[in-house]
N, C-alpha and C positions, 0 to 999 in steps of 0.2 A: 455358216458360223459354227465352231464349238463352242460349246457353250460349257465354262467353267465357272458358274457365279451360282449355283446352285444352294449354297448357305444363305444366301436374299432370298432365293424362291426356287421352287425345284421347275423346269423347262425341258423337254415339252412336259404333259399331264400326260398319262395315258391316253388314249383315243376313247374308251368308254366315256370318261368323264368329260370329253369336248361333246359327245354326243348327247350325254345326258344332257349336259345345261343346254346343249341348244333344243333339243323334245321338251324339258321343264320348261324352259323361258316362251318356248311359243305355243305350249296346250295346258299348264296346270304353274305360271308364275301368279298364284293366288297368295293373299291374305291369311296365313293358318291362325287357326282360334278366334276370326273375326265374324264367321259366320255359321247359319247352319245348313246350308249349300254342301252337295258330295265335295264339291273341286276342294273346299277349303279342309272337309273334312278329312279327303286325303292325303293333303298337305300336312296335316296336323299329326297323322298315322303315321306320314315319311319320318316326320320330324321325330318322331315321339322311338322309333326303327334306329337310327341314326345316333341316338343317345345313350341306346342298348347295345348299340354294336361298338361303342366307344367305352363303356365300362366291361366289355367284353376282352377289347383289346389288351384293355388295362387290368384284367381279371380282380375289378373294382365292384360288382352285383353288388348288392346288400350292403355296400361299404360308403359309398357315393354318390352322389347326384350330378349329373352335366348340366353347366352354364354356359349357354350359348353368347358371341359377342361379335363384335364385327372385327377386330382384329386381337392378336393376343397380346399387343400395347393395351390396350382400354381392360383386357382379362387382368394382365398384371397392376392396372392402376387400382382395379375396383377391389382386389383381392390385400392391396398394398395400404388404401387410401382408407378401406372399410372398416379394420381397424381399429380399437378404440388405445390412441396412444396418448400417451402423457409424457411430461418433460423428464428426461434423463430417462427413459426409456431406451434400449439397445436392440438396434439391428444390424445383425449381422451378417455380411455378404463375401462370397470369392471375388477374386482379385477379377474374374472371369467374365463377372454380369454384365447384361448388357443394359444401355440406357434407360429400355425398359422398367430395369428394376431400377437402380443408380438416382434418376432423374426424380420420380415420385419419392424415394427417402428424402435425395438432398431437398426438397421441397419441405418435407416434415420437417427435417432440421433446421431451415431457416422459421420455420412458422410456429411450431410446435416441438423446440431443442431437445427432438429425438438425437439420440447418438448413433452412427455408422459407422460402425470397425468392419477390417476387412481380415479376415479367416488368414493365419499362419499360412505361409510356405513356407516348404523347404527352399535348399537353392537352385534346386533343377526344377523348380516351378510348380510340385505336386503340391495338394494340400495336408498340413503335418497333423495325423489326428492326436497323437499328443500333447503340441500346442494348442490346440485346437480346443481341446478339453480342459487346458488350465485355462483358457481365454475364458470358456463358456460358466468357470468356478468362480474367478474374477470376478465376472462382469454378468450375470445371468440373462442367458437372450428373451428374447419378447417374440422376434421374428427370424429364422434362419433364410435366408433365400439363394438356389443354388441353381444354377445352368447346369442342366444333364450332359451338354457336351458343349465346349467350347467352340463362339463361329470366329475366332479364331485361327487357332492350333489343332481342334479337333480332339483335345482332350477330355477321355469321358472322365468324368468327375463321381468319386466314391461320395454321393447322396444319399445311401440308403447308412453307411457309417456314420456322416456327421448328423445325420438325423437324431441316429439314434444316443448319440454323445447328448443331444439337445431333449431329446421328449424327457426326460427325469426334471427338467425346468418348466415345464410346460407351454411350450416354444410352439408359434405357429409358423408350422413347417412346410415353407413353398418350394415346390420344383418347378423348374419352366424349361418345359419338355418341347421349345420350339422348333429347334433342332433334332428331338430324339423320338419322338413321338413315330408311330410306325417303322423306326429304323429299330431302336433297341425296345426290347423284349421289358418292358415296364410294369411291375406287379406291383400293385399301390398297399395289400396289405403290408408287404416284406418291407416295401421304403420308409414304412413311416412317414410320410409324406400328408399333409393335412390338405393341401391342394396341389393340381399340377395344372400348367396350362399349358395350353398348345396352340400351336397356328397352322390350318389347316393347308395353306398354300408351299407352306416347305415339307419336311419327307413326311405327311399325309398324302401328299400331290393331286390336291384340290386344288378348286378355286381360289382368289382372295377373296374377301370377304366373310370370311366363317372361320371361326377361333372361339376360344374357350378356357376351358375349364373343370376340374374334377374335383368339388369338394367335398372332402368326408365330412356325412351326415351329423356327427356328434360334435361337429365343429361350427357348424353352421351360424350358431347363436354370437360367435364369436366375431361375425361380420356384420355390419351395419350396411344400410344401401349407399352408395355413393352418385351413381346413376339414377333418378325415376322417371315415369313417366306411363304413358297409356301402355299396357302390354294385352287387353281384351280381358283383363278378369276382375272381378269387384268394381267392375268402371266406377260406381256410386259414393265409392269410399275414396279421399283424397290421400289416403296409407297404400302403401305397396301392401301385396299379398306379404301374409307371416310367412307362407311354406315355399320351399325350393321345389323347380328353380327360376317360378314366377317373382321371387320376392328378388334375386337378382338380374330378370330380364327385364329389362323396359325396351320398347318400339319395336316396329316389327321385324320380325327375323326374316332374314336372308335366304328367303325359299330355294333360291335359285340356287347358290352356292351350298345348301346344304344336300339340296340333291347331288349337287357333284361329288361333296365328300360321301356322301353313300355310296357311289359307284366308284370313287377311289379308296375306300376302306375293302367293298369285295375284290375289288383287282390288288389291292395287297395282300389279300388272304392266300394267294397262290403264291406268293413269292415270299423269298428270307433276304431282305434289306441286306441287314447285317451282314449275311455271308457272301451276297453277289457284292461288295463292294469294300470287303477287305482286299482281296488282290489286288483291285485299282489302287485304294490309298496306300500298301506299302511298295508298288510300282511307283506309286506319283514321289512318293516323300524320299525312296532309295533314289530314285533317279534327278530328283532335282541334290538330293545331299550330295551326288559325284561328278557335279559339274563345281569346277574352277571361279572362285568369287561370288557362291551363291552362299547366303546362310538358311539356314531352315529352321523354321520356327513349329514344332509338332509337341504329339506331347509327350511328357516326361519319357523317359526308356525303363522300358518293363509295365507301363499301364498299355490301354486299349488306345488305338489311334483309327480315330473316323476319320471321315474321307473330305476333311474340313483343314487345309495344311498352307501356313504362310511362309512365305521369302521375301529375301531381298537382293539383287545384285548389285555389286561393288562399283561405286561409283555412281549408281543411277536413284533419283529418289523411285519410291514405289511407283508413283503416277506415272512418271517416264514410261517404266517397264512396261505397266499395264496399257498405255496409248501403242506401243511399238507393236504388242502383242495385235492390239485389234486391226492397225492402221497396217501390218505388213501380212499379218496372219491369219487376221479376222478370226483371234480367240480371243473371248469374253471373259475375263477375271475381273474381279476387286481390286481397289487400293485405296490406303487411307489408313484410315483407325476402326471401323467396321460399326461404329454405336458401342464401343469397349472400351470406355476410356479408363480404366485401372490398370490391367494387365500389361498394357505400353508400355506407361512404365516401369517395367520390367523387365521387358524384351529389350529395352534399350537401343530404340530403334526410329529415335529424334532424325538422327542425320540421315533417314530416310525417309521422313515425315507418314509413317506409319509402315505398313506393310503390302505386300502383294496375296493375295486370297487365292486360293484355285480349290472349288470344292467341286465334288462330284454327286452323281445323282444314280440311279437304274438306269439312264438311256447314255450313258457314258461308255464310250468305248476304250479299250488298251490303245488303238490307234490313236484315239482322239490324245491321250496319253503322252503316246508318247512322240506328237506333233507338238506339243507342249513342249516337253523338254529338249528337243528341236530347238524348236523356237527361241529359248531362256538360253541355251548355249553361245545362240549366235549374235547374240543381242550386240549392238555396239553401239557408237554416239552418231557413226552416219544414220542410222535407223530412225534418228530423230526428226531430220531435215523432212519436209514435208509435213509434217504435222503443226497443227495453228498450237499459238501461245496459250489461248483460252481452251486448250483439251489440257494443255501439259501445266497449267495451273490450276486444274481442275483436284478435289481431293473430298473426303466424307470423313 
């Protein structure tokens, strides 16, 4: 298989981190903070390792605390839900976000008539920080929340700009670093950023299971719990701990996967994401833009384009495309609408019932590359035959 769906999840892991979970899962998948047994104790060391080496990354020390969670849906809800909002209250989002964020607003909106406007574009689909600034005059935010890079298009999105358009309102300022976390170079003082979340199974290339969160310390009070429950500290008291980041953990943490992300954070410390994987993405985006009847969907011209790049060919819906790819190819992409439903509407790209995905990863080859665009050249409607009705009615 190639494997181009890496915007879902990054495949394979490194091989460190297949071996760790499997040495954690079968000599030290303990309880941490449940006892005072070494095993648990060292579980709680790993953990405690793990959380330093993530405000490390994020050159966050002294800035921040990590909230651990089982995926970075439940990080975005807790960060989103926790909140103290009131009616006619304004959050505002890119056209960009994913359901993640989307889904927990429009929920406030129907229950609690928060408001959700979505951030100016231009026409070529960037974000306009001058609209952007009259918006934020208008209508003053309460919450900004930005995707560092779209799983989309792959466009990185200037976060640390609109932020700072936002902090003179006293704006709580989320990034959701799901996509960018370990790939781009993330400094949380510079962002202005009040929380970032991540998910540890896309370019961290851990486990699933382990995601989070980074919130700045003087922010803290600005969150309520959303989640509670048993986390082994004050059992006696029916209150969550006051302090971070007991007071947003509840049940037990995911030993096993956070050992993975330990051993896939030192095997990213040898490597520069970012730069082993520019040549792929503008091999992938040039080469799919000079085939006949493709569109390509990247981002704007003249920003930064990750390795996160959709199309369509002429005459086939997305799902088509991506059944032929697997079914004659056995290459692995998206199609659909990706959990982004704003953006769509934009790209205009109904008559295709969403888009085709191909994102890249570190185990990505130029071959693999350029078997792809192979492949997408030669696409035709006999390629269809053979394939059941229930794959080619399939979509997300």
């Amino acid at each position: 298989m190639i494997y181009l769906d890496n915007g879902a999840t990054t495949f394979p892991k490194p091989e460190c981190v297949y071996e760790t979970v499997d040495r954690f899962g079968r000599t030290a998948a303990v309880n941490a903070g449940r006892g005072a047994y070494r095993a648990g104790r060292e579980a709680s060391a790993m953990i405690r390792q793990v959380r330093q080496s993530l405000l490390s990354l994020c050159d966050a020390r002294g800035q921040a605390e990590v909230v651990f969670t089982h995926s970075v849906t439940v990080a975005l809800n807790q960060l989103i839900l926790g909140l103290d909002w009131k009616e006619g209250d304004t959050a505002y989002v890119s056209p960009y976000e994913h359901n993640a964020v989307l889904r927990p607003l429009q929920m406030l909106k129907k229950t609690k008539g928060v408001r959700m406007e979505e951030l100016a574009l231009s026409p070529d689909l960037r974000l306009e920080l001058d609209a952007i600034a009259k918006q934020f005059e208008t209508r003053p935010p309460k919450l900004v929340s930005l995707t560092a890079i779209s799983n989309v298009t792959g466009y990185v999105l200037p976060a640390e700009e609109v932020f700072r358009l936002a902090r003179p309102y006293g704006s709580f300022n989320l990034l959701d670093a799901s996509q960018a976390m370990g790939l781009l170079r993330l400094r949380f003082g510079q962002l202005r950023a009040d929380a970032v979340a991540f998910a540890g199974h896309k370019t961290l290339y851990a486990p699933f299971g382990i995601a989070g969160f980074l919130l700045r310390e003087s922010r803290e009070k600005l969150l309520r719990e959303v989640v509670t429950g048993g986390n082994g500290k004050n059992s006696l008291s029916l209150d969550m701990p006051s302090y971070l980041p007991e007071k947003l953990e509840s049940s037990s943490l995911n030993t096993v996967a956070i050992a993975g992300l330990q051993a896939s954070l030192e095997w990213l410390k040898d490597r520069d994401p970012w730069r082993e994987e520019q040549p792929l993405a503008l091999r992938l985006r040039k080469g799919l833009e000079a085939i006949p009847g493709v569109t390509v969907y990247g981002a704007p011209e003249g920003t930064e384009q990750a390795g996160v790049i959709s199309f369509n060919v002429e005459g086939f819906r997305a799902n088509e495309v991506a059944a032929i790819l697997d079914h004659r190819h056995d290459i692995a992409v998206r199609a659909g609408h990706h959990c982004a439903a704003l953006i769509h509407r934009r790209l205009n790209d109904a008559v295709y019932d969403g888009t085709v995905r191909a994102s890249i990863g570190l185990f990505t080859t130029e071959e693999e590359i350029d078997a792809l665009l192979h492949a997408v050249s030669a696409i035709d409607r006999e390629a269809l035959k053979g394939i059941s009705a229930d794959i080619l009615r399939g979509n997300c």
